[in-house]
C-alpha positions in Angstrom: 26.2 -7.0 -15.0 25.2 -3.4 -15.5 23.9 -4.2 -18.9 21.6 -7.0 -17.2 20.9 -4.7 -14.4 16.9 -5.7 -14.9 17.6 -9.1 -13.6 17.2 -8.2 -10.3 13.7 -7.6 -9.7 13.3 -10.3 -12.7 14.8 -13.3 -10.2 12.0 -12.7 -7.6 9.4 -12.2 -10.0 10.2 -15.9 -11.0 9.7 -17.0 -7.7 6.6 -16.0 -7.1 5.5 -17.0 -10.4 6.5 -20.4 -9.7 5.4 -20.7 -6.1 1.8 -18.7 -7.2 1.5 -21.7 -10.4 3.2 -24.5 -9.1 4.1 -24.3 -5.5 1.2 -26.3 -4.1 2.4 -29.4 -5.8 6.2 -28.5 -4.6 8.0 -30.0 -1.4 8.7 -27.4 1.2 12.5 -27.9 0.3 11.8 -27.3 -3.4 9.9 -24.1 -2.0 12.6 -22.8 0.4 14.9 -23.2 -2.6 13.6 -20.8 -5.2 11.8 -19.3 -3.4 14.9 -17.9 -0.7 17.5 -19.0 -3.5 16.0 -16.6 -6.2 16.4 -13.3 -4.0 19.4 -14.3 -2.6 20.6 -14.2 -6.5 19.0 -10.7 -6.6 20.9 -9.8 -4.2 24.3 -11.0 -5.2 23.5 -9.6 -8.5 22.4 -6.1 -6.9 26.2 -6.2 -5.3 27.8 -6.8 -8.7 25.9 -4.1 -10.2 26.9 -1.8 -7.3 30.6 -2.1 -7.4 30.3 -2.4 -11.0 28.6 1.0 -10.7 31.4 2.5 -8.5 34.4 1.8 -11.1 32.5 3.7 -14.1 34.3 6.4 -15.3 33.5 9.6 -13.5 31.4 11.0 -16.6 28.9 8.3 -16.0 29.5 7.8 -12.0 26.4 10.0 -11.8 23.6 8.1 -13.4 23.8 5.0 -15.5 20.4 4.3 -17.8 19.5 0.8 -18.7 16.4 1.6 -21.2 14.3 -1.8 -22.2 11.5 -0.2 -24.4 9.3 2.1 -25.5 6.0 1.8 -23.4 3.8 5.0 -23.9 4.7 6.7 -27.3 1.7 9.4 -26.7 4.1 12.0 -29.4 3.3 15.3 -29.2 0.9 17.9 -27.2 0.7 21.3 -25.9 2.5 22.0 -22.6 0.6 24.1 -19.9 3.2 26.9 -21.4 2.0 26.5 -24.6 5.0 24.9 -25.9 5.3 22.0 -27.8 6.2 19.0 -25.9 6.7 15.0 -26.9 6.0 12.6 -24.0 7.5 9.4 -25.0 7.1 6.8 -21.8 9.6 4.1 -21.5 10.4 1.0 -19.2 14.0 1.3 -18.0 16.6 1.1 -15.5 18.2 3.9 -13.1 21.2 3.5 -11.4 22.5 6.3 -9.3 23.9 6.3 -5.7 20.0 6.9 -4.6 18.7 3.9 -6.3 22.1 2.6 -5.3 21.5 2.4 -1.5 17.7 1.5 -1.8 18.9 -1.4 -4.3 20.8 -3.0 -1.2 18.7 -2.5 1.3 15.6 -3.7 -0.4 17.4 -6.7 -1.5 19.9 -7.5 1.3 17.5 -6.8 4.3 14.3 -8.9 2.0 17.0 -11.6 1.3 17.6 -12.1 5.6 13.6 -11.5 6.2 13.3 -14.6 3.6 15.8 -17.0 5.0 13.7 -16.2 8.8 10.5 -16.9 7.2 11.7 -20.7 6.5 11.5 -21.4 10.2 9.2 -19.1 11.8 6.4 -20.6 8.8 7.3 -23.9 8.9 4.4 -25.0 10.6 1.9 -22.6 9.0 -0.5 -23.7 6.3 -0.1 -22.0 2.7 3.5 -22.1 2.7 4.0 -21.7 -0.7 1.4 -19.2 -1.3 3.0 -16.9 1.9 6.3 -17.0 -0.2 5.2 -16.5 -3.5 3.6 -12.9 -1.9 6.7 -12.5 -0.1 8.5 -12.7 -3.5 6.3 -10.7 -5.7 6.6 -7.9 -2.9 10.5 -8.0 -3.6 10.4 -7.5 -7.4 7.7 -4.7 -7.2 9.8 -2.8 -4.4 12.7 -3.6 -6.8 10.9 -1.8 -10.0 9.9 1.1 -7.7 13.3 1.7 -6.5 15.0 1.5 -10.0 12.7 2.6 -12.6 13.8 5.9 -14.5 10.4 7.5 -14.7 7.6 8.3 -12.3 5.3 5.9 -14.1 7.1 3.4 -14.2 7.7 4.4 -10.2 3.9 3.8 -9.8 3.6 0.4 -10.9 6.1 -0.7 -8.4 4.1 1.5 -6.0 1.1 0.2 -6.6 2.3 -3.6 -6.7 3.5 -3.2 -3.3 0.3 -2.2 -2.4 -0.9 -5.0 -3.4 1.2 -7.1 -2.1 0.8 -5.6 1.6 -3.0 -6.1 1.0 -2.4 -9.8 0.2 0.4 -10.2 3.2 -1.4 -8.8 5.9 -4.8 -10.4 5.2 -2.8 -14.0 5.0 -4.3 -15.2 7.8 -8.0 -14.5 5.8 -9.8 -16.5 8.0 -9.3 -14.4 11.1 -11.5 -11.1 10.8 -9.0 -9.1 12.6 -6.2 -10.0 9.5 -8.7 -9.7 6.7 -10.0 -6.6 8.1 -6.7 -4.8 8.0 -6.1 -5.6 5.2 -8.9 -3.8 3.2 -7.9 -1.1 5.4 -4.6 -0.8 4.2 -5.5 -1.0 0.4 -8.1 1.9 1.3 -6.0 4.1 2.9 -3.1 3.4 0.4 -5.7 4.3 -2.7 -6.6 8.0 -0.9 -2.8 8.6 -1.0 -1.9 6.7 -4.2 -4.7 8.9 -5.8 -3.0 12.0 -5.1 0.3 10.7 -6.5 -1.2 9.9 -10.2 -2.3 13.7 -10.1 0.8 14.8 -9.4 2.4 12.7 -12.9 -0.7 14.1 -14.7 0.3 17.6 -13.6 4.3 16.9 -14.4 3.4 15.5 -17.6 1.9 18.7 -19.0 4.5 20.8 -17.1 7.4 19.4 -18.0 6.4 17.1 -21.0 8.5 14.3 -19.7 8.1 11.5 -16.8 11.5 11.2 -16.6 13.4 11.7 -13.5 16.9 12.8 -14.7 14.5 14.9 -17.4 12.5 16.5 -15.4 15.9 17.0 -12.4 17.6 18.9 -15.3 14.6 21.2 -15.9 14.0 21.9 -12.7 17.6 22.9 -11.7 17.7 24.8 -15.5 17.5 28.5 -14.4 16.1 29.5 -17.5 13.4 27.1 -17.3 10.4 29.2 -15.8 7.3 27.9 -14.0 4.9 29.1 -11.5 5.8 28.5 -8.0 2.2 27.6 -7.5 2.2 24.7 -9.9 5.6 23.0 -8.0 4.4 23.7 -4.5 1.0 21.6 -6.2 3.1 19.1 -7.5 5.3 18.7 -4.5 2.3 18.4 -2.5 0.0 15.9 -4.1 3.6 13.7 -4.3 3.7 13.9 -0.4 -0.1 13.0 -0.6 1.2 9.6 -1.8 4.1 9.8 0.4 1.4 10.0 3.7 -0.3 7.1 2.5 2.8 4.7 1.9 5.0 6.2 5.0 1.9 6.7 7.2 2.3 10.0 8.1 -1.1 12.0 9.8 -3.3 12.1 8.7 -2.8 8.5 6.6 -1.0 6.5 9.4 -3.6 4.7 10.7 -3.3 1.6 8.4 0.2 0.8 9.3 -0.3 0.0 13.2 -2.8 -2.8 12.1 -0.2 -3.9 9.2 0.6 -6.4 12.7 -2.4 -8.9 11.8 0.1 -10.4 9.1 2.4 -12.6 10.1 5.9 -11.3 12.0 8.4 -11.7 8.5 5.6 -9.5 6.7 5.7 -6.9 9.6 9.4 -6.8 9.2 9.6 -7.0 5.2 7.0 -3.7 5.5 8.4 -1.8 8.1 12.0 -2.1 7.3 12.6 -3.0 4.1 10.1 -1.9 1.7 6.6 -0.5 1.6 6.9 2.2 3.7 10.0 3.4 2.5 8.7 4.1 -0.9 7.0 7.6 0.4 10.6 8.8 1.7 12.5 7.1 -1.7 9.9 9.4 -3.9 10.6 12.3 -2.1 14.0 12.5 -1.8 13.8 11.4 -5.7 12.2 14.1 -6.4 14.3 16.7 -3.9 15.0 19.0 -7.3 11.0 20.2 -7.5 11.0 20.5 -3.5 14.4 22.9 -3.8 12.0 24.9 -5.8 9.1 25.0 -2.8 10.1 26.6 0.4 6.3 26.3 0.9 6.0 22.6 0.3 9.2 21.7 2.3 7.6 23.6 5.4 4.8 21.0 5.1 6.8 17.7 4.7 9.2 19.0 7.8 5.7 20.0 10.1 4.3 16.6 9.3 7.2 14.6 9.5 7.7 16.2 12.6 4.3 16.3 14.1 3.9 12.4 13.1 7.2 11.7 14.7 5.9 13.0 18.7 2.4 11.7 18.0 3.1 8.0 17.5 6.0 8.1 19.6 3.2 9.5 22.4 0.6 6.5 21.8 4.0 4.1 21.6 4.6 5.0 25.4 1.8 2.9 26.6 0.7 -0.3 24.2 1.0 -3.7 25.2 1.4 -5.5 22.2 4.8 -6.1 21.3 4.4 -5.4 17.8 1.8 -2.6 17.7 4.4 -1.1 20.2 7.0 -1.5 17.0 4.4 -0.5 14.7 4.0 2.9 16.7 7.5 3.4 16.4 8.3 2.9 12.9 5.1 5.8 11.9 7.7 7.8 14.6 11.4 7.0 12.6 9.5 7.8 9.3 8.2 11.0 10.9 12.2 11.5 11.7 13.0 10.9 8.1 10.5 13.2 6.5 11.6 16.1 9.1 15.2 15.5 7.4 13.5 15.9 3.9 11.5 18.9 5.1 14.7 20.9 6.3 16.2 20.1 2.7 18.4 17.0 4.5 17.8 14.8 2.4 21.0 12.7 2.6 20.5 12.1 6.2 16.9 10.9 5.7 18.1 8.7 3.5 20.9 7.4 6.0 18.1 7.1 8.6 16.2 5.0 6.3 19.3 2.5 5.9 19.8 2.3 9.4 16.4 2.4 10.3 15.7 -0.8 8.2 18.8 -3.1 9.7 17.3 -2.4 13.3 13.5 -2.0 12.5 14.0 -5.0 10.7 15.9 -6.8 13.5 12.9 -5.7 16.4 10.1 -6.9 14.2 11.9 -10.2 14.0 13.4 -10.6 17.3 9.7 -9.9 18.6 8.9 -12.3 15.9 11.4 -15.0 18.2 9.5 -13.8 21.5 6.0 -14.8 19.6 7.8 -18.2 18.4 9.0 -18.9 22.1 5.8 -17.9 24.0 3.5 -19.9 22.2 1.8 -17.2 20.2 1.7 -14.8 22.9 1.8 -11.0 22.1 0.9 -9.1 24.8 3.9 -8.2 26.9 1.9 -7.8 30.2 2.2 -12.0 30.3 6.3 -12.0 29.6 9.1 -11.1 31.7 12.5 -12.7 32.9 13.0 -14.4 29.3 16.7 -13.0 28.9 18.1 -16.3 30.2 16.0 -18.5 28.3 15.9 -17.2 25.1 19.5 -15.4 25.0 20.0 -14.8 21.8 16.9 -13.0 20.9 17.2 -10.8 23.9 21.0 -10.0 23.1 20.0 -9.4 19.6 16.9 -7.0 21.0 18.6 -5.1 23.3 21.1 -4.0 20.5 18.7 -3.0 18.5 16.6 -1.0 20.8 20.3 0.7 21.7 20.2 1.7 18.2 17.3 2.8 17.2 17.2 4.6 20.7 20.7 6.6 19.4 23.1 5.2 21.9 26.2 5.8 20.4 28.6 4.3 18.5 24.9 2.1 17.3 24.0 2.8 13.9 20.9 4.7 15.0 23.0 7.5 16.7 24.7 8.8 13.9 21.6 9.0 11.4 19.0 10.2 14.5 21.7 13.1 15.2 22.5 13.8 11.7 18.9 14.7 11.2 18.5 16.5 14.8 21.7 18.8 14.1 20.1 19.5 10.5 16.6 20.1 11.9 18.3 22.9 13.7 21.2 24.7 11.7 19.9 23.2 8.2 18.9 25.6 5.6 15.1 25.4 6.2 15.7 24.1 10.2 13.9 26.0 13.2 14.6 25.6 17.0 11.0 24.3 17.5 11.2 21.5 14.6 15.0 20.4 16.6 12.4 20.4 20.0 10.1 17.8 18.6 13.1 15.7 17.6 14.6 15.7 20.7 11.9 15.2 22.9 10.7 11.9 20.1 14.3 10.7 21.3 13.6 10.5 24.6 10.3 9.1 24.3 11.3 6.8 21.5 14.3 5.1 24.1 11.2 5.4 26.8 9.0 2.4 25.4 11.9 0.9 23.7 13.3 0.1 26.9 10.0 -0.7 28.5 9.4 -3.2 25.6 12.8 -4.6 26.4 12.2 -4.8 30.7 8.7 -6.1 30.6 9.8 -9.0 27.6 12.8 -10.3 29.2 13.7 -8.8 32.6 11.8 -8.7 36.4 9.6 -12.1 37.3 7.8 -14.2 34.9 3.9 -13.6 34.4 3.9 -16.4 31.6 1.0 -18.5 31.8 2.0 -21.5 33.7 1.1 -24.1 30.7 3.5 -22.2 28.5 6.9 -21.4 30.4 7.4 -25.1 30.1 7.8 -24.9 25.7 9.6 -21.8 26.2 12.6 -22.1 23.6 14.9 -20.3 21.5 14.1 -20.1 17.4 16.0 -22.4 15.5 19.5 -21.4 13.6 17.1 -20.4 10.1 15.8 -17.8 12.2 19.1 -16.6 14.7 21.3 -15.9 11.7 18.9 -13.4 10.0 19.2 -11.8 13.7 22.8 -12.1 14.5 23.8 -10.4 10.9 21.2 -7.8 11.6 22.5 -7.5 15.4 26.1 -6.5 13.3 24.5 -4.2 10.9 22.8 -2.2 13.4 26.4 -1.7 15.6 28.9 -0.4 12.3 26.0 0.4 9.7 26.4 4.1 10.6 30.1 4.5 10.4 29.8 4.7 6.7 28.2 7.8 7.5 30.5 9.2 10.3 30.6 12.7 10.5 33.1 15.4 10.4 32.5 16.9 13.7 33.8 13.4 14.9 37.0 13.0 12.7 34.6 10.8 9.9 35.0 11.1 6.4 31.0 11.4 6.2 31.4 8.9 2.9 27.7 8.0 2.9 26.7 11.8 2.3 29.7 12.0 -0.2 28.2 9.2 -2.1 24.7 10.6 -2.1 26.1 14.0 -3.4 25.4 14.2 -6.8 21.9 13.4 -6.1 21.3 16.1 -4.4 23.5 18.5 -6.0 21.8 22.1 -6.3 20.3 21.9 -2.8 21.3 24.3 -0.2 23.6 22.8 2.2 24.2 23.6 6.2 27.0 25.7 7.2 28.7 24.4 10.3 30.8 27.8 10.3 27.7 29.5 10.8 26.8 27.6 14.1 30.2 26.7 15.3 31.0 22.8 16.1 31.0 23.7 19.7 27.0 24.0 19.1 27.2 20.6 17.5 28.9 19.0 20.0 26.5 19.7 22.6 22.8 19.0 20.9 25.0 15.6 20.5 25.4 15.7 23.7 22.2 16.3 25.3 20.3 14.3 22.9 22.5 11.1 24.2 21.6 12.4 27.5 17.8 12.6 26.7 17.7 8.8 25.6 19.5 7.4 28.6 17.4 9.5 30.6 14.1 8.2 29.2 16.1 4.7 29.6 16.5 5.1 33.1 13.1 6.0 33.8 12.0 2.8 32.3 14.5 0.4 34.4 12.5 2.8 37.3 9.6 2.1 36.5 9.3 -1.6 35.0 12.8 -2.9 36.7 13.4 -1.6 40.2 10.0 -0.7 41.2 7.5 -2.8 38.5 4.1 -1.2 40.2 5.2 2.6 39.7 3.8 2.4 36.5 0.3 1.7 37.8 0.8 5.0 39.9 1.5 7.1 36.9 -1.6 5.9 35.5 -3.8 6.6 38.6 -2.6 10.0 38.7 -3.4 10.6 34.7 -6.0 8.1 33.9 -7.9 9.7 31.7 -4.5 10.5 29.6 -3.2 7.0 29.5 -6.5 5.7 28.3 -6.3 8.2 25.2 -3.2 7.1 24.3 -3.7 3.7 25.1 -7.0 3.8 22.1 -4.7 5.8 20.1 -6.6 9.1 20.7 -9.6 7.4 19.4 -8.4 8.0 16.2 -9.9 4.8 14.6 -13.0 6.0 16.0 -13.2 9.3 14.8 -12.6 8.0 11.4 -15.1 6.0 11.4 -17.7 8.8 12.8 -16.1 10.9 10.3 -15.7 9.3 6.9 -16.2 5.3 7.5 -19.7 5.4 8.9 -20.7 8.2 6.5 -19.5 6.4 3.6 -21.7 4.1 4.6 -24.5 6.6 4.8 -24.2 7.8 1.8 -23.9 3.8 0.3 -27.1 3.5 2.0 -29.0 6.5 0.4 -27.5 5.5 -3.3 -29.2 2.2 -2.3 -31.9 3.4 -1.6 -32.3 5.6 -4.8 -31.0 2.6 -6.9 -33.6 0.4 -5.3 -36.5 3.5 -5.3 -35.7 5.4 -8.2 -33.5 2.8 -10.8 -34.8 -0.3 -10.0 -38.0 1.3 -9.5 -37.9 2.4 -13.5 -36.8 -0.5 -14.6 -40.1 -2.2 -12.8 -42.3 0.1 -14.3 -41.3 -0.8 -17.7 -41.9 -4.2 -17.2 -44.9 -3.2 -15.2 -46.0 -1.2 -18.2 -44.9 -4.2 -20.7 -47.3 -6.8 -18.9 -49.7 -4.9 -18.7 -49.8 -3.8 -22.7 -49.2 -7.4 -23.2 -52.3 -8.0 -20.8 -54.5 -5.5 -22.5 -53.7 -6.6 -26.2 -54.5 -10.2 -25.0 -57.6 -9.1 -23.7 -58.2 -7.2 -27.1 -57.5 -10.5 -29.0 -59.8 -12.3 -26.9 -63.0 -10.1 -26.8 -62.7 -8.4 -30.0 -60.4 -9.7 -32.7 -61.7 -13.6 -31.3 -65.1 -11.9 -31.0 -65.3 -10.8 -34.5 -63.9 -14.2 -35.8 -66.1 -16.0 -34.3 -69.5 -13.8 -35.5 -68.3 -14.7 -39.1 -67.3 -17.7 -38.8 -71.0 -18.4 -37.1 -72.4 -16.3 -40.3 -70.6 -18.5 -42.5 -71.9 -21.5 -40.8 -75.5 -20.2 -41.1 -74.9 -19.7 -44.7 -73.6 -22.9 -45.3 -76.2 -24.9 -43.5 -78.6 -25.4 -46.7 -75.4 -26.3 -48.8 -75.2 -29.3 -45.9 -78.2 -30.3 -46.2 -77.8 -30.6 -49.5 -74.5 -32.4 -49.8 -75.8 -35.7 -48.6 -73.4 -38.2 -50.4 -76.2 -40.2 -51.9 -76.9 -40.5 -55.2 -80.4 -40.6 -55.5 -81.1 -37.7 -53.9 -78.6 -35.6 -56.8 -81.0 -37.5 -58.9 -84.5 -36.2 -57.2 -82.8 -32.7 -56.9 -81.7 -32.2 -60.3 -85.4 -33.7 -61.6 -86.5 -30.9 -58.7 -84.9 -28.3 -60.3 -85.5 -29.2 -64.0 -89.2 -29.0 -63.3 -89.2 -26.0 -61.6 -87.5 -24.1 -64.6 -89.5 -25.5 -66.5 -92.7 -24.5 -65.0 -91.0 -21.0 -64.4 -90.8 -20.7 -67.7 -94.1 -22.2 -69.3 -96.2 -20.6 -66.9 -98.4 -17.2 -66.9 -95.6 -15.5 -64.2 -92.9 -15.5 -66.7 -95.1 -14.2 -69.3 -96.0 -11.3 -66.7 -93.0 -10.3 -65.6 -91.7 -10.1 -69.3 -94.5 -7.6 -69.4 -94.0 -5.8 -66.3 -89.8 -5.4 -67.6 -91.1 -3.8 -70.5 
């Protein structure tokens, strides 16, 4: 199966081929069929592969390469060393435990967001076309996660761009959707923009696109280049990273990645798109070794993003935007673990993260289903007994992702909090704003979870009577999540707990070379109690939310009287939106306004004044025809006439006056020639 290991993004790539060509003339049964059936075939082949990959022999355990062709033979150039190098681009296959986890996630969560979709769509128009998306999104996640170069990287990265351009403007018709959109393909350009320079500046650096390639070089000690050039590199990657994760100051498309429907939320959150940022730089964790510098960035923006959207999280409305808000904080949590040289536990966040993210979106996705539509959670409450399953489901997952132990969430969240603080490139303060995002993030997950389903009912009165619960397409994708959110972090258990930490063990030879914590240096007794009090800190911010919203529902409205001003920052997100547009949107639009005006004063205005300058030489030699070339025609043509006027009188057409002329002139000569005048002018010639 290894050998075929390019069949997996190839089976949803046929699904959305047929769905985009043929699927409007397909039954919805014929759609659900290839279009679920084809991933779920992914998937099983993505398992294959994996245990496949786990019985190679220990020589090749590390890597396995599957190359397909030669794409981009450019031969050789000049490195920026002045060394020869030969860049020969290919399309291939990388298997390593890296691509490894990202292989099962992308495909195993995708596969449950597609089997939801069935129900939660049925009634929606352009069910085939809402698939086929769905299923290109798969296979370009698919080529990003397993390509062997950074190029090929990109073309997965930028087809899930497009994809999540297409997905969240579904609903096209609606402003709102069509709107975000665009603004997600913008953003995603400003940070895909600075990823192609970094490839451009590896390419001349290390002559090679290749990651195992350029890994070697990198960790090679007697391979020399400037530490200026990798923290450059390192940076314009986590450019791109921004932009795909939505970190600050790139976030801002992400929260309105909501206008698409709730399977397209999940597939993006969870599974896929914004995972790429923290795949790439964990992918490329050799060049970041090499950049203390570059690391401090990734950790104070992964850190600062983490509080911030957390903070404007503590107060939305909207279910999902509330969910939105909180997946720009987890990916904040994973890039801190990257930026203290963790990388194995940002990657075990990012598993974890996308079994529960996953499960919110689409358990919020039940609520919508139930309520009609509704979003906003000001006109839920007391829905846990009607609608038991999604609330059971819910409130697991908002356990986990809130790091309630033994949940999945608790042993990647704490992973990345002990290695914020005692990891190689950790700090006190960088530990602080994890711990505090802890307690705010179990804060408004538990007010999402008391004002949805607990204290009285404020649905509208016309709708509590179609409350239901989704049908069984939609509650199995849930309940299998609901189970990978409780044991999905036991594979990672760690040692201070009697765990084998296998999921770190695994990840190991990726990140070989990269300075490691020492627990000796630290002491477990430390490690048990920022456990500790980080547990505390989320049931804490738990119980102030069954305070507030439970036992005493209108103490919330008193906190905001005291800090109005406050809660109506956060509740515009800091006007960030706002700013943006002041700052760049509206001045684009400036500036689109001057070049229009210089296009329509100073282009089109040349271009008119040649074809102001044409008519009018056509004008002027068309009066020049007229008055003088006609003129002179017609003063010899008139001369002509006057000459030929005695000629027409002449030419009469009757004979007998030819007769009387020639008789004329015969008697002229001859009287011209007897009579005295010739003789006289004879003697005048002489």
């Amino acid at each position: 199966m290894l050998d075929y290991i390019w069949l997996i993004p190839i089976f949803p790539l046929a699904g959305a081929a047929l769905q985009l060509l043929f699927g409007r003339r397909l039954p919805k049964s014929a759609v659900n069929l290839v279009s679920v059936g084809l991933p779920g075939v992914s998937f099983l082949w993505a398992v294959g592969c994996f245990f496949q990959f786990l019985g190679l022999p220990e020589a090749y355990h590390h890597v396995f390469l599957r190359p397909l062709y030669t794409w981009l033979p450019a031969g050789a150039f000049h490195l920026s060393n002045g060394t020869l190098g030969n860049l020969n681009v290919g399309v291939g296959m990388q298997l390593d435990p890296l691509s490894c986890v990202m292989m099962l996630v992308v495909t195993g969560v995708g596969f449950l967001i597609h089997v939801y979709s069935i129900g939660y769509m049925a009634h929606e128009g352009g069910y085939y076309r809402f698939f086929g998306y769905l299923n290109l999104f798969m296979f370009s996640m698919l080529v990003l996660v397993l390509a062997d170069n950074y190029l090929m990287m990109f073309v997965g990265w930028e087809g899930v761009g497009l994809c999540s351009y297409l997905l969240i403007g579904f609903y096209f018709q609606r402003k709102s959707a069509s709107d975000a959109g665009k603004k997600a393909f913008v953003v995603n350009r400003i940070g895909d923009a600075g990823f192609l320079l970094a490839v451009m500046l590896m390419t001349v650096t290390f002559g090679s696109l290749d990651f195992q390639r350029i890994t070697d070089l990198a960790r090679d000690p007697h391979f020399h280049v400037s530490e200026g050039v990798i923290f450059a590199i390192c940076i314009l990657l986590f450019v791109g990273a921004t932009g795909k994760s939505a970190q600050i100051p790139l976030y801002v498309w992400l929260p309105d990645a909501m206008e698409g429907p709730t399977p397209v939320s999940a597939l993006i959150h969870a599974a896929t798109m914004v995972t790429a940022g923290v795949y790439m730089v964990a992918r490329s964790n050799a060049l970041y070794a090499l950049s203390p510098r570059a690391l401090a960035w990734v950790a104070a923006i992964g850190a600062s993003t983490a509080i911030w959207a957390a903070l404007i999280g503590l107060v939305q409305n909207d279910i999902k935007r509330v969910l939105a808000y909180s997946t720009v904080s987890q990916l904040g949590y994973m890039f801190l673990a990257c930026g203290v040289g963790a990388f194995g536990a940002g990657v075990f966040h990012l598993m974890t993260h996308a079994f529960f993210k996953a499960l919110l979106f689409l358990c919020s996705g039940s609520v919508i289903h139930a309520l009609s539509g509704e979003q906003d959670m000001r006109n839920m409450g007391a829905l846990k007994s009607k609608i038991p399953v999604t609330y059971a489901t819910m409130a697991i997952a908002a356990l986990a992702i809130s790091g309630i132990p033994p949940l999945a969430g608790f042993f990647s969240k704490d992973e990345i909090l002990w290695d914020a603080f005692a990891g190689p490139y950790g700090h006190p303060l960088l530990w602080g704003v994890g711990w505090i995002t802890a307690g705010l993030t179990a804060f408004y997950m538990f007010r999402l979870i008391f004002m949805t389903f607990w204290g009285k009912s404020r649905v509208p009165h016309e709708v509590e009577h179609h409350i239901h619960e989704s049908p069984k397409s939609m509650l199995t994708p849930l309940v299998t999540l609901a189970v990978l959110s409780v044991i999905g972090g036991f594979i990672g258990w760690p040692k201070s707990l009697g765990g084998g930490e296998w999921f770190g063990k695994f990840l190991d030879p990726v990140f070989a070379g990269n300075p490691v914590v020492s627990v000796q240096e630290f002491g477990r007794s430390l490690e048990y109690a920022l456990m500790i009090l980080s547990v505390v800190t989320a049931l804490v911010g738990i119980g102030i939310a069954y305070r507030m919203y439970v036992q005493r529902p209108g103490s919330g409205d008193r906190v905001v009287s005291v800090v109005p001003a406050l809660y109506h920052v956060f509740l515009n997100k800091c006007y960030i939106d706002e700013i943006y547009d002041a700052l760049f949107v509206n001045r684009v639009k400036n500036l689109g306004s001057i070049l229009a005006a210089v296009d329509l004063g100073v282009v089109d205005g040349g271009v008119n004044l040649v074809g102001w300058a044409t008519r009018m030489s056509a004008e002027i030699s068309r009066l020049w025809d007229t008055w003088v070339i006609d003129g002179l025609v017609n003063v010899m043509a008139f001369i002509v006439k006057l000459l030929s006027y005695p000629a027409k009188v002449l030419q009469t057409g009757v004979v007998q006056n030819y007769a009387w002329f020639i008789t004329l002139g015969v008697l002229l000569f001859m009287f011209y020639f007897l009579s005295p005048i010739h003789r006289l002018l004879a003697i005048l010639a002489r």
